[in-house]
C-alpha positions as CSV (number, residue, x, y, z in Angstrom):
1,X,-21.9,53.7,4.6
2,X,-21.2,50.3,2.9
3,X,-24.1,50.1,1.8
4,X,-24.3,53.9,-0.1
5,X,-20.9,53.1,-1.5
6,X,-22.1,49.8,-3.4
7,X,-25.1,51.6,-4.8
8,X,-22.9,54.2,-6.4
9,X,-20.0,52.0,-7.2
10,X,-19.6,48.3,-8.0
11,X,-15.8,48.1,-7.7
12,X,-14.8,48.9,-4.2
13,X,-12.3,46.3,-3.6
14,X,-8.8,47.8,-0.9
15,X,-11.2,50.1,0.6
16,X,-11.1,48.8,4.5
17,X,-15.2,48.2,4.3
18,X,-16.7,46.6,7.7
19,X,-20.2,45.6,7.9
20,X,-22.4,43.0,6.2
21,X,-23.2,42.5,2.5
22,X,-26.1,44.7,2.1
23,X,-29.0,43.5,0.3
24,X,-28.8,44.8,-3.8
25,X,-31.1,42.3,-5.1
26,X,-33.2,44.6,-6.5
27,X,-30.6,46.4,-8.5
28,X,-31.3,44.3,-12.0
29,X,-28.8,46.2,-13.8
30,X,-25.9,45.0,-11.8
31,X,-23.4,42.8,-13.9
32,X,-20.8,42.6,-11.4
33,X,-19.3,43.4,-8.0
34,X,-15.7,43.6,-6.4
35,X,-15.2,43.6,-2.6
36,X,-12.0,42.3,-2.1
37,X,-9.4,42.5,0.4
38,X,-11.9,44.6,2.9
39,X,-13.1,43.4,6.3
40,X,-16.5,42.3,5.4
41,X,-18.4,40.0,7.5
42,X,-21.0,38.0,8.1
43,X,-22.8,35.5,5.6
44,X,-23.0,35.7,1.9
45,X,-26.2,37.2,1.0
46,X,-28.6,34.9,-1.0
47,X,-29.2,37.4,-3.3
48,X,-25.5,36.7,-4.5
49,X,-26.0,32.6,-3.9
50,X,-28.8,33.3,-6.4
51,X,-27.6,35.1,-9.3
52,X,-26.9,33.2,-12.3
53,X,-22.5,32.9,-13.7
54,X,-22.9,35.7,-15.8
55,X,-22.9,37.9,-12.6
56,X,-19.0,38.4,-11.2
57,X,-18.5,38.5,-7.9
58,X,-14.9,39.0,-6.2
59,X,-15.3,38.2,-1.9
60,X,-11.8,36.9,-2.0
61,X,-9.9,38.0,1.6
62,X,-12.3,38.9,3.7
63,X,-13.7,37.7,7.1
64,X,-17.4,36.3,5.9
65,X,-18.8,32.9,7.5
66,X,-20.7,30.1,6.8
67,X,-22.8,27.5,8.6
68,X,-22.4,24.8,5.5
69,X,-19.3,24.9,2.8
70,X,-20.3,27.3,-0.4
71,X,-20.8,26.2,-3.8
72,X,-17.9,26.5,-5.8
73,X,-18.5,28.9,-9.3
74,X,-15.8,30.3,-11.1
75,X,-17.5,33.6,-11.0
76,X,-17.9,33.8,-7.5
77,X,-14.9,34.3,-6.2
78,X,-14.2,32.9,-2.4
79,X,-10.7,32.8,-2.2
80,X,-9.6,33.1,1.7
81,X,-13.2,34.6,2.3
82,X,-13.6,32.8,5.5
83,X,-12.3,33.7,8.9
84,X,-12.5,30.8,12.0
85,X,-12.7,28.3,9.3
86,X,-10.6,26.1,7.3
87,X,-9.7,29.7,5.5
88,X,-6.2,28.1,5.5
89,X,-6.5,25.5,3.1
90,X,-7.8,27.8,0.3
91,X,-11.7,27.6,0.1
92,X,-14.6,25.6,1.8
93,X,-15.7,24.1,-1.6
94,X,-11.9,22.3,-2.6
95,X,-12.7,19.6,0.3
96,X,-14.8,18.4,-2.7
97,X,-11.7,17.9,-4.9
98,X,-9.9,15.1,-2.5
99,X,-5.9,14.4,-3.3
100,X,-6.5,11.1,-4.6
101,X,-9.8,9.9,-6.8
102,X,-10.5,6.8,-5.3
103,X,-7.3,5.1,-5.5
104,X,-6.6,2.9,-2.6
105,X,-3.3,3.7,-2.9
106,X,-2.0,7.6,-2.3
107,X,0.4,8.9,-3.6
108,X,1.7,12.1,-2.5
109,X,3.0,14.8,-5.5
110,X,6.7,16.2,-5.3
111,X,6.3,18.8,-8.4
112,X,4.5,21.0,-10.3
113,X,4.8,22.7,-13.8
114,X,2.6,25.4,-14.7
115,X,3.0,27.1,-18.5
116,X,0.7,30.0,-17.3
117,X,-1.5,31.5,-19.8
118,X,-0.5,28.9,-22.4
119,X,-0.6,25.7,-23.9
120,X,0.9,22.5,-22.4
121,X,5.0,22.1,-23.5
122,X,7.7,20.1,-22.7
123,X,11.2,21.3,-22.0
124,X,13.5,18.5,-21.6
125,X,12.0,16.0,-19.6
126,X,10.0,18.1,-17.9
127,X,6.1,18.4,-18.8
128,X,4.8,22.1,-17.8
129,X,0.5,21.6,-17.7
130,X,-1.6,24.0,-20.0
131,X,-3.2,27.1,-18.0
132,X,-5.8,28.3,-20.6
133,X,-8.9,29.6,-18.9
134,X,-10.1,33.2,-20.2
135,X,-10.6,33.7,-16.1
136,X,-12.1,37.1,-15.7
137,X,-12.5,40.0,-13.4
138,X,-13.3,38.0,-10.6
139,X,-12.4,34.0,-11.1
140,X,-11.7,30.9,-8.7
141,X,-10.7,28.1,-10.7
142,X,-10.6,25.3,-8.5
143,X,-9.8,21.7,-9.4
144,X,-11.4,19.6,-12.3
145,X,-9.5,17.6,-14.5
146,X,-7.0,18.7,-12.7
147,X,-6.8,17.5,-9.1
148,X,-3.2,18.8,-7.5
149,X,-3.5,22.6,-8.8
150,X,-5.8,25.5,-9.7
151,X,-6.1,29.6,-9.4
152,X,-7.5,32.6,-8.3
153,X,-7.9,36.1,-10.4
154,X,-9.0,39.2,-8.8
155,X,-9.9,42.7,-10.7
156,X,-11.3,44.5,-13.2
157,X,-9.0,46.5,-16.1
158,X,-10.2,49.8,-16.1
159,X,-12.1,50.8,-19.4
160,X,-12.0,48.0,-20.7
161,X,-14.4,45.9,-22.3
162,X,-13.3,43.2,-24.3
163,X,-13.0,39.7,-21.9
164,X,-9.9,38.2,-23.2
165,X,-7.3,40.4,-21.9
166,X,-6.5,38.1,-18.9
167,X,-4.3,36.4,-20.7
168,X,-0.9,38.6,-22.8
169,X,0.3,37.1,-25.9
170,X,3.8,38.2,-27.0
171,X,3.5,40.7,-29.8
172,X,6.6,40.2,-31.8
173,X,8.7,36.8,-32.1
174,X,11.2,35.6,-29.1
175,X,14.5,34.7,-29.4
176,X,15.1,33.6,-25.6
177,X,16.1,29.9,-24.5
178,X,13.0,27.8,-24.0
179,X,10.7,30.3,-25.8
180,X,7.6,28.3,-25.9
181,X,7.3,29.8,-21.5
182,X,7.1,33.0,-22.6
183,X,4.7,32.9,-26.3
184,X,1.8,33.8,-23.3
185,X,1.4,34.7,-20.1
186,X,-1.1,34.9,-17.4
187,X,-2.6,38.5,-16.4
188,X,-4.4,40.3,-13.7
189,X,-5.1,43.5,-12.7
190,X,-5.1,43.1,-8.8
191,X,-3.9,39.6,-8.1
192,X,-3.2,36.2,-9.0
193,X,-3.0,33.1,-6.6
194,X,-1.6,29.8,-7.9
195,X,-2.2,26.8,-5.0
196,X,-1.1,23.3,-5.3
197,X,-2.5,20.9,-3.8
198,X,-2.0,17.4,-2.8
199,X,2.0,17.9,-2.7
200,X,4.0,15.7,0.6
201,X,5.3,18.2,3.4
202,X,8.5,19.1,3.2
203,X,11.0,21.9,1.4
204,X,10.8,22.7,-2.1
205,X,12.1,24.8,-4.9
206,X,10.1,27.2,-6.5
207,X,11.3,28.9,-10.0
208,X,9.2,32.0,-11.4
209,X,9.5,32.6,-14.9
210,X,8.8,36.3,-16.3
211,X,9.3,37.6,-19.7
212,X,7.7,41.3,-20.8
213,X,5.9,40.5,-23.7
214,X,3.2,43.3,-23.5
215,X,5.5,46.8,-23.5
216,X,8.0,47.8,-26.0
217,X,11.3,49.8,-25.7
218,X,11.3,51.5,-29.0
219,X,11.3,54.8,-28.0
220,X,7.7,55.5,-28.7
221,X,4.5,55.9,-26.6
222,X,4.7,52.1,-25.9
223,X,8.0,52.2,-24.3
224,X,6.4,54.4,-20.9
225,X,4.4,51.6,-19.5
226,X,5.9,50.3,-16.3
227,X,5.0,46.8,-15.2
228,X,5.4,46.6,-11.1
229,X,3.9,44.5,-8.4
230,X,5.1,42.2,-5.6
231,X,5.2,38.4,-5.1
232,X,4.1,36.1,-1.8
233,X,5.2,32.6,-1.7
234,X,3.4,30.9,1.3
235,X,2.0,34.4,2.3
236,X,5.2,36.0,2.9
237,X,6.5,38.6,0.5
238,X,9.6,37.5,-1.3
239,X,9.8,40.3,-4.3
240,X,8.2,44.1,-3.3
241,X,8.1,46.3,-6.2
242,X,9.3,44.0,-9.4
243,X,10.0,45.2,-12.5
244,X,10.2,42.5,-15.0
245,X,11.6,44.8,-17.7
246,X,13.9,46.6,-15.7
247,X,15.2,43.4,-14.1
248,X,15.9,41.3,-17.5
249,X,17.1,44.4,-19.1
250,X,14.6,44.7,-21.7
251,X,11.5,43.5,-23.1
252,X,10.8,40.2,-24.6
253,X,14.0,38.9,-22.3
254,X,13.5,35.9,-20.0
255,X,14.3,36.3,-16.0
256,X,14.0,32.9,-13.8
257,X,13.8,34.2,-9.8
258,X,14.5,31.4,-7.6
259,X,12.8,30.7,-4.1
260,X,12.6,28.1,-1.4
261,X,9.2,27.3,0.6
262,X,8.5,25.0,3.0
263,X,4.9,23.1,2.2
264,X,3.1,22.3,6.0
265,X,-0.4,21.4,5.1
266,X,0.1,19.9,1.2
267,X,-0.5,23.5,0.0
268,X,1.4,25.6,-1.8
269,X,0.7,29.2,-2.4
270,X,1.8,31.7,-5.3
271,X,0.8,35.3,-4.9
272,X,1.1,37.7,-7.8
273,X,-0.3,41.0,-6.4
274,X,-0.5,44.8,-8.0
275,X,-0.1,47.4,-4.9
276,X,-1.1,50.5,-6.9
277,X,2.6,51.6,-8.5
278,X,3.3,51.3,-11.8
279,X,1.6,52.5,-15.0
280,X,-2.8,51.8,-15.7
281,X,-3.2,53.4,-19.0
282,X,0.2,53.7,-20.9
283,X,0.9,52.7,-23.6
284,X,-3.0,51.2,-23.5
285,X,-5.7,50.5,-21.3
286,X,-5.3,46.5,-19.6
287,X,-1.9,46.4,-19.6
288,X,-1.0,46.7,-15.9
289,X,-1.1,44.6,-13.0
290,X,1.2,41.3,-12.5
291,X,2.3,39.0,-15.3
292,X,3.7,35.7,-14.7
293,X,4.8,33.0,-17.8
294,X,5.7,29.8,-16.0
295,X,5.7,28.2,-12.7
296,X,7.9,25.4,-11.7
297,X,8.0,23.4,-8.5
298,X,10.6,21.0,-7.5
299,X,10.7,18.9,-4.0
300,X,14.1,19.8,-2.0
301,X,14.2,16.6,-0.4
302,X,15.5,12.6,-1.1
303,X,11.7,10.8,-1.9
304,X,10.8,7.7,-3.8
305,X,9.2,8.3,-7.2
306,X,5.6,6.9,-7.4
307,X,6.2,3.8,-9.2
308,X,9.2,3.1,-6.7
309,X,6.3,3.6,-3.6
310,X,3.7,1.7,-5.4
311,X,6.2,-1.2,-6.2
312,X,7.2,-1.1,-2.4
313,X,3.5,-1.3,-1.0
314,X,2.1,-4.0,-3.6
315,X,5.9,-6.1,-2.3
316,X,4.8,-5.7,1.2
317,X,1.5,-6.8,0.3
318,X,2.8,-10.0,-1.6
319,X,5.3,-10.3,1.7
320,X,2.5,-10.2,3.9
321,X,-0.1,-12.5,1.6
322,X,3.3,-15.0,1.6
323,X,3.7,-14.9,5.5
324,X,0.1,-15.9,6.2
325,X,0.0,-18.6,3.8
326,X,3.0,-20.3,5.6
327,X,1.6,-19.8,8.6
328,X,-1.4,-21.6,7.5
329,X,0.4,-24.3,5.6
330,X,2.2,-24.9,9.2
331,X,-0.7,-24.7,11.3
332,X,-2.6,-27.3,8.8
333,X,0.6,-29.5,8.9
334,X,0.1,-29.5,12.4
335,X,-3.0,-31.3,12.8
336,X,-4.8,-27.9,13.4
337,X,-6.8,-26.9,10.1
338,X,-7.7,-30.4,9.4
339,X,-4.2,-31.2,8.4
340,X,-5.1,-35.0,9.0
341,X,-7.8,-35.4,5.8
342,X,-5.0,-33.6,3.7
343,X,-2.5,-35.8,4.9
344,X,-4.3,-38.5,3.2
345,X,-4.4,-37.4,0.3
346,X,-0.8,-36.7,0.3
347,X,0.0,-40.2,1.5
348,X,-1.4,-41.3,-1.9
349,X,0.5,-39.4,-3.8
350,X,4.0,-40.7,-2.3
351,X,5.4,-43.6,-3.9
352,X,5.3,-46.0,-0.9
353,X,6.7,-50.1,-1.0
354,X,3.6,-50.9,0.7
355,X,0.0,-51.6,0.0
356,X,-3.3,-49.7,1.3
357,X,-6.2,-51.3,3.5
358,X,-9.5,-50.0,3.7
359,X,-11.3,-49.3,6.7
360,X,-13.6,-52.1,6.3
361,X,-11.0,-55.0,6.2
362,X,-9.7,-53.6,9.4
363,X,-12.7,-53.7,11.0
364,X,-13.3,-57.0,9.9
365,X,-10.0,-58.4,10.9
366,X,-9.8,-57.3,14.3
367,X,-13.7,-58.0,14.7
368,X,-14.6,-54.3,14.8
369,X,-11.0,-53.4,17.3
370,X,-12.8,-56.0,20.1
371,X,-11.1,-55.3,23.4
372,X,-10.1,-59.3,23.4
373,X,-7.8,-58.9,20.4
374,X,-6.0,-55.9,22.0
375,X,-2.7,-57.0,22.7
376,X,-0.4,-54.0,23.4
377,X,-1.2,-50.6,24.0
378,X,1.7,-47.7,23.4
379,X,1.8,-43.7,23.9
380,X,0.4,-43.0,20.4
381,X,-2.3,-45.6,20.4
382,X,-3.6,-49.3,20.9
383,X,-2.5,-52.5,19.0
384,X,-4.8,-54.9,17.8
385,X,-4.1,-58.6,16.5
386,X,-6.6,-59.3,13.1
387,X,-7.0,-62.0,10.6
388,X,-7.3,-61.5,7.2
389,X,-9.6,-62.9,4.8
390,X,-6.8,-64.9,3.2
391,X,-5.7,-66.2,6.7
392,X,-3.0,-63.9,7.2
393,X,-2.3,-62.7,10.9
394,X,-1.5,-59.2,10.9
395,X,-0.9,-57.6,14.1
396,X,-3.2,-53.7,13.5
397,X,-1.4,-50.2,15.4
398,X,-4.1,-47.8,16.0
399,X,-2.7,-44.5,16.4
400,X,-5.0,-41.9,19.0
401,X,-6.6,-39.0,16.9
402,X,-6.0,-36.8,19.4
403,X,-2.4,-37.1,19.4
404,X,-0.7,-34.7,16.7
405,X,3.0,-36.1,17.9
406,X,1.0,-39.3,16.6
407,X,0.1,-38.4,13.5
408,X,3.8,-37.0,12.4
409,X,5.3,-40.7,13.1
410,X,2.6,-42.5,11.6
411,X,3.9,-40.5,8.0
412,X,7.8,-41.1,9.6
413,X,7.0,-44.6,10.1
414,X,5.2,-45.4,6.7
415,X,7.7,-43.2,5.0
416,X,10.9,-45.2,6.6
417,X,9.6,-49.0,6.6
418,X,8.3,-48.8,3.7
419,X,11.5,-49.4,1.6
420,X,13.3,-51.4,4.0
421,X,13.1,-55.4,4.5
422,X,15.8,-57.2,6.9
423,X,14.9,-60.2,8.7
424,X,15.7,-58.5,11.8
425,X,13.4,-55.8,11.3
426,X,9.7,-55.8,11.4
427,X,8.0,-56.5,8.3
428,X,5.1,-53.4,7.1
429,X,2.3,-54.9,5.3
430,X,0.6,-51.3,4.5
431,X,-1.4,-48.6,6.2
432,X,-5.1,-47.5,5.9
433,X,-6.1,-43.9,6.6
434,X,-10.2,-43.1,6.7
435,X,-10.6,-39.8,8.0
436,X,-8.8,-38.9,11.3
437,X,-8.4,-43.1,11.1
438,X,-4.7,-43.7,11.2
439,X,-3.8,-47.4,11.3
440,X,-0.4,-49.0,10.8
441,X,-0.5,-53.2,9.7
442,X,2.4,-55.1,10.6
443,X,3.5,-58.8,10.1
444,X,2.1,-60.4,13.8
445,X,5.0,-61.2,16.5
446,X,3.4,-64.6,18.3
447,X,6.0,-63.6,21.5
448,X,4.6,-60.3,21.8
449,X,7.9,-57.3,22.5
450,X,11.3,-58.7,24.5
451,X,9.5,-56.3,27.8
452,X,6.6,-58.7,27.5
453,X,8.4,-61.6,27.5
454,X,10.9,-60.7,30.2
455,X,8.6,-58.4,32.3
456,X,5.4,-59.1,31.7
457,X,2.7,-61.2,33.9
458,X,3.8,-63.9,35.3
459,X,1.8,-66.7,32.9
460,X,3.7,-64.7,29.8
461,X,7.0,-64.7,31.1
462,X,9.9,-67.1,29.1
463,X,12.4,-69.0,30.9
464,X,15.5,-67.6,28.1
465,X,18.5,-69.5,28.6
466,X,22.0,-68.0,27.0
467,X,21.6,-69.0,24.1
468,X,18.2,-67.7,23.2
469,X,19.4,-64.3,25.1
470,X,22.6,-64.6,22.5
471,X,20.3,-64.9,19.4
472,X,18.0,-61.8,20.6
473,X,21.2,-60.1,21.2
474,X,22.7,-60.5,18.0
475,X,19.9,-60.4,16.1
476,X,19.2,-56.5,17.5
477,X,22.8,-56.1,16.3
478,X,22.3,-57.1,13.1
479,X,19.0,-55.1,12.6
480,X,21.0,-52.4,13.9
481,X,23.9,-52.5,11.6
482,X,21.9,-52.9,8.3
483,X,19.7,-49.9,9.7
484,X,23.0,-48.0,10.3
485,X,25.5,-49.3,7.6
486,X,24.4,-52.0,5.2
487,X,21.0,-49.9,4.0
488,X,21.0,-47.9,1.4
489,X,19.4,-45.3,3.5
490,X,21.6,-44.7,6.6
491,X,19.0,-44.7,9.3
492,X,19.1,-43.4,13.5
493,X,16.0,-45.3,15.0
494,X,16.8,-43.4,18.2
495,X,13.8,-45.2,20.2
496,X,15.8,-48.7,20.8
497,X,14.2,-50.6,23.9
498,X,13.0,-54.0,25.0
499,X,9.4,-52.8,24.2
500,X,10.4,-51.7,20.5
501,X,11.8,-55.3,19.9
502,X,9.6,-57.9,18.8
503,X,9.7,-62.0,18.9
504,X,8.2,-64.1,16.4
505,X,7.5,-67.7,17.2
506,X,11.3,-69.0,17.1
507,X,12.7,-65.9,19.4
508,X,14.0,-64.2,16.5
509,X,14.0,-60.7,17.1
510,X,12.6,-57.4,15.2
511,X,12.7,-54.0,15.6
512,X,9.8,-51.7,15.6
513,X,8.1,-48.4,16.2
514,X,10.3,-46.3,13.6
515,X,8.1,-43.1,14.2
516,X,11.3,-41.4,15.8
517,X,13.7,-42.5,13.1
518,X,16.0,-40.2,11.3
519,X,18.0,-40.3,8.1
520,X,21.5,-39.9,8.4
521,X,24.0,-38.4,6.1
522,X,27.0,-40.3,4.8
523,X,29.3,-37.3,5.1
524,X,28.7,-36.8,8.8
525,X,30.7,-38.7,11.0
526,X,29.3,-37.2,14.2
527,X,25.8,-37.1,14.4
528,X,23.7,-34.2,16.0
529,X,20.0,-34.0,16.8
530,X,18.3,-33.3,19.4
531,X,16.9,-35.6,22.6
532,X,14.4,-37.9,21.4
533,X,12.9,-41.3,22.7
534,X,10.8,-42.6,25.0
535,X,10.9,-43.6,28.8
């Protein structure tokens, strides 16, 4: 039966047809065909696939399938075609039309102005996007330069021939607020969908402006045409048999209906459909059939604006970039990204009272660190006792280059002695530092440390009457009060001990081993720090 009907007629579209496409290929004369809203299934015929876009085809709601998405032509219409598909989110062929066009950044859309049928205008702040296509009897405009919004137009005005009466122009001038909505409007016999696309889930307000701008209320022939058809938002129906001149009161009058819709799948659809009432010839042929002049969309909810979300993800980005540079700068401080060869470099840069060796002269002084000028050994490394070329003893602290703890004093230690000199307090001749190579070079201390000389073997031991005990004594004391009071810089040495006091040939006593040393503050008069020191 389908098949008869489509030989003998080419519009057939509200007619409850079941079956397949038939195959018409061989009808050459054919120009156009309108099935929609019928129950047709199956697959497109290629017949259709294969005709060229001056043949218009309406499939739109109907229960067809595919096995691969359909190519998208405006004269092929496919709107909600499908059935056990993605039929939800408009078409198959819009998944080529993504939300965002390559940006790495999406941004979700929160409104949408539409100046159907016209030009694009601004009203206030509020840009409303041109909607100029002729469409046609049976149109899918889906996204091109546009990427959040297109259309679908369904129908053929009976008896009519020319191709540019989808879109009504008002006829006499308009006196309404915002007049530049209403100077054109977009019009279809049987239906028009808007979709937008791309918007964030959530509630929104929808605003639907209408203006008649096609029939006249003059009392003449023009005056009998009635305008009526019903409106879905989101498929449900919101206005059944609407009158736009009977509602505003008059032609050429401006009437806003307000509606709220709640968007699940970043679609939005507008449905503008004619159910058969109303007038089809009066007071001309093509002027039936809906008639909308603007379309305005407006989020319901609290949302940051795009440059407020794109200033918020590049800040977390900086925040983030920030983060794991410190962490890096700490770990390298540390001893664990090579922080030892930096180290040097930034030991170069400081300003330090004290001179620089190199790696050679060491070597040379201490005869290459020979186990028979080792004369101490601590927890952060060995001490050596070395000549110098000029015949100056120095006595040469090797500090372990697996010890991190190590590495921190030596720069406490260079950083501390190097601006102090007290007789009571071990003299710093300088430093070298060749790659993980950290050495300290100190005046040499012919009576070894006070532990030595008290505790050590037997053939090392002093015999220290009172008085010599009364000059180390006092000569700590004084080391300590110039360290504590008489210094410019108000140091803690925190690591006191008979190993950390040294004895030159005449018993005269010298601290050393600052590496846990701390700089006090001349405002504090109570000192807190944590435990430190050795056992």
């Amino acid at each position: 039966m389908t098949s008869v009907l489509l030989y003998s007629c080419r519009d057939l579209s509200f007619n409850r047809l079941e079956g397949r496409i038939p195959d018409l290929g061989d009808l050459t004369t054919l120009e156009f065909m309108y099935l929609t809203s019928n129950f047709l299934n199956g697959t497109i015929p290629d017949w259709i696939k294969s005709k060229d876009s001056r043949f218009q085809t309406d499939l739109s709601y109907n229960n067809l399938s595919e096995h691969s998405a359909p190519s998208c032509r405006e004269n092929l219409n496919l709107f909600k075609s499908f059935s056990g598909r993605d039929n939800t989110i408009l078409s198959e062929c819009l998944k080529d039309f993504p939300c965002s066009k390559g940006c790495i950044i999406y941004v979700d859309r929160y409104s949408l102005h539409i100046n159907c049928g016209g030009k694009a205008t601004t009203i206030g702040n509020i840009m409303y996007e041109e909607d100029d296509d002729s469409a046609g009897a049976a149109v899918f405009v889906p996204v091109r330069e546009r990427e959040n919004w297109g259309f679908s137009s369904t129908g053929n005005f009976w008896d009519v021939t020319t191709p540019n009466n989808y879109v009504a122009k008002n006829v006499s001038a308009l006196t309404m607020k915002e007049s530049e909505l209403y100077t054109s409007a977009r019009l279809s016999p049987l239906s028009i969908t808007y979709y937008a696309r791309c918007l964030a889930n959530g509630r929104y307000k929808v605003k639907l402006h209408f203006a008649e701008i096609v029939f006249r209320d003059n009392r003449s022939f023009d005056s009998l045409g009635r305008r009526i058809f019903d409106v879905y938002i989101q498929e449900e129906l919101v206005m059944k048999d609407f009158d736009i001149e009977n509602t505003a009161q008059g032609v050429d009058k401006a009437v806003v209906k307000k509606f709220n819709a709640v968007v699940e799948n970043s679609v939005l659809m507008i449905r503008f459909y004619w159910a058969g009432k109303g007038t089809t010839a009066a007071p001309e042929a093509g002027t039936y059939g809906p008639l909308i002049s603007a379309i305005s969309v407006e989020s319901g909810f609290s949302h940051l604006n795009d440059k407020m979300k794109i200033t918020i993800v590049v800040g977390v980005v900086v925040l983030a970039l920030l983060l794991i540079f410190m962490i890096l700068g700490i770990l390298r401080w540390k001893g664990y990204l090579g922080g030892r060869i930096s180290r040097e470099k930034e030991l170069r840069r400081l300003d330090l009272q004290t001179g620089f060796f190199t790696y050679r002269q060491i070597k040379a002084a201490t005869n290459n660190f020979n186990a028979a000028n080792k004369i101490g050994e601590g927890g952060f490394g060995s001490v050596y006792k070395g000549i110098l070329l000029d015949g100056t003893v120095i006595a040469v602290k090797q500090l372990s280059s697996k010890s991190k703890q190590g590495s921190r004093e030596f720069v406490n230690e260079i950083g501390i002695m190097s601006g102090l000199q007290h007789p009571n307090l071990v003299r710093l001749y300088g430093c070298c530092i060749a790659g993980k190579q950290l050495l300290l070079v100190y005046e040499y201390m012919e009576n070894n440390s006070l532990a030595h000389t008290l505790l050590g073997p037997a053939d090392s031991q002093l015999k220290l009457d009172w008085p010599a005990r009364q000059k180390i004594s006092v000569g700590i004391a004084r080391g300590l009060a110039f360290l504590h009071e008489e210094s410019t810089l108000k140091i803690v040495h925190r690591d006191i001990k008979s190993t950390n006091v040294l004895l030159d040939r005449d018993l005269n006593p010298k601290i050393s081993d600052f590496g846990l040393a701390k700089l006090d503050e001349d405002e504090n008069t109570l000192i807190k720090t944590r435990i430190a020191g050795t056992m």
